[in-house]
C-alpha positions in Angstrom: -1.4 1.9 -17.0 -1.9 0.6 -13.7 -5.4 -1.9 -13.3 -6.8 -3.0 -9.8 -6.9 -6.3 -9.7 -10.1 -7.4 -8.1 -9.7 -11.2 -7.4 -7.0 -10.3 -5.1 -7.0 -11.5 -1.4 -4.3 -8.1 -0.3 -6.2 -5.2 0.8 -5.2 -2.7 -1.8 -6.7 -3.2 -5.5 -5.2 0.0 -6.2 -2.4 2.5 -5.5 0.1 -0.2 -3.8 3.8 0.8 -2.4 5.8 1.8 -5.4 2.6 3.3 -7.8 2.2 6.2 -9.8 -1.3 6.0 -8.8 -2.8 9.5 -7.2 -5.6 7.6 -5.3 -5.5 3.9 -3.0 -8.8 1.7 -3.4 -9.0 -1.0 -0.9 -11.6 -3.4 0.3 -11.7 -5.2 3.9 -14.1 -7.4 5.4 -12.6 -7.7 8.7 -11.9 -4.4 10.2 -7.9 -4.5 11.2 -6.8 -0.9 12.8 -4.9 1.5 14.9 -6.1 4.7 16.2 -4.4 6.9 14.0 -4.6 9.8 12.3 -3.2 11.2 8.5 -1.8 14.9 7.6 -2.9 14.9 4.4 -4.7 11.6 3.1 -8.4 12.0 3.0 -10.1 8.4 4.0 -13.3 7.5 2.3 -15.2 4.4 3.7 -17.9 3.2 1.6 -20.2 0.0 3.1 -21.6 -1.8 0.4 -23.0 -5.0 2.2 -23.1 -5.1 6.3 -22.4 -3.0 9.2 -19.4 -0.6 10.2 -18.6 0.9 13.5 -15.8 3.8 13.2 -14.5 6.1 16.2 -13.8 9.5 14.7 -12.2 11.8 17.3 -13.8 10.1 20.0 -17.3 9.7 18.6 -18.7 6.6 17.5 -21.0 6.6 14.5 -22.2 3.5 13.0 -22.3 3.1 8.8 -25.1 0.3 7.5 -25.0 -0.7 3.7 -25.0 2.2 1.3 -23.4 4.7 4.0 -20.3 6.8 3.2 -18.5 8.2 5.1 -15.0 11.1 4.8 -12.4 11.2 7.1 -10.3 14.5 6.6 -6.5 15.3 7.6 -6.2 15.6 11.2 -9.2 13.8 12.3 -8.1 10.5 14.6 -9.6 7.8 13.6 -10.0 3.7 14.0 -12.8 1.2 12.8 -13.6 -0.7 15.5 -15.8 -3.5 14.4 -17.7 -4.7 11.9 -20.7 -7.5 10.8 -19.8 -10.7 10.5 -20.8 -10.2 6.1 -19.3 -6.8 6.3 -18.1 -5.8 2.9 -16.6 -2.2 2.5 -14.2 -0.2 0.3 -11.8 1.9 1.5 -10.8 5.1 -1.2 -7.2 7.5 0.1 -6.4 10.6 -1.5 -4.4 11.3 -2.2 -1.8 8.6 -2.6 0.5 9.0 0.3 1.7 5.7 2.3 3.6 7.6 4.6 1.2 9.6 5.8 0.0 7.5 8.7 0.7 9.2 12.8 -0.6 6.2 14.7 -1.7 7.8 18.3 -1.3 6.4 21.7 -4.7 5.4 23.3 
């Protein structure tokens, strides 16, 4: 058994380097990313308190509190910024840490 640990200052509650876990939960309140893209790794964003802004192959779209938002294989992808009492979690399926291309801007 494997159990998030929520009081944690690391990104990742769940599905660290080195789990058995199929699925990564994170949380972030300062967006810190690369334009990238993932082969198989479906990213879920979900804003529970503030403002996002994420560029999704090339289009920006703005997510408010409550929003949620899928990112599938192949799409390239970076959040950009964020409110200053941004609070969002972050959900990949499945469980790959590899699966990461960052991509030249």
């Amino acid at each position: 058994m494997e159990i998030a640990n929520i009081q944690s200052n690391k990104k990742w509650l769940l599905g660290v380097e080195g789990s058995r876990s199929p699925i990564e939960i994170g949380h972030f309140e300062i967006p810190n990313d690369q334009y990238h893209y993932h082969e198989k790794v479906y990213e879920y964003y979900i804003v529970y308190v503030g403002e996002l802004t994420i560029v999704i192959d090339g289009k920006e779209t703005v997510l408010n509190t409550g929003s949620i938002c899928c990112v599938e294989p192949f799409e390239k992808h970076e959040v950009i910024s964020g409110s200053k009492d941004l609070k969002c979690f972050l959900l990949k399926f499945p469980h790959l840490p590899d699966d990461k291309i960052i991509v030249s801007v």
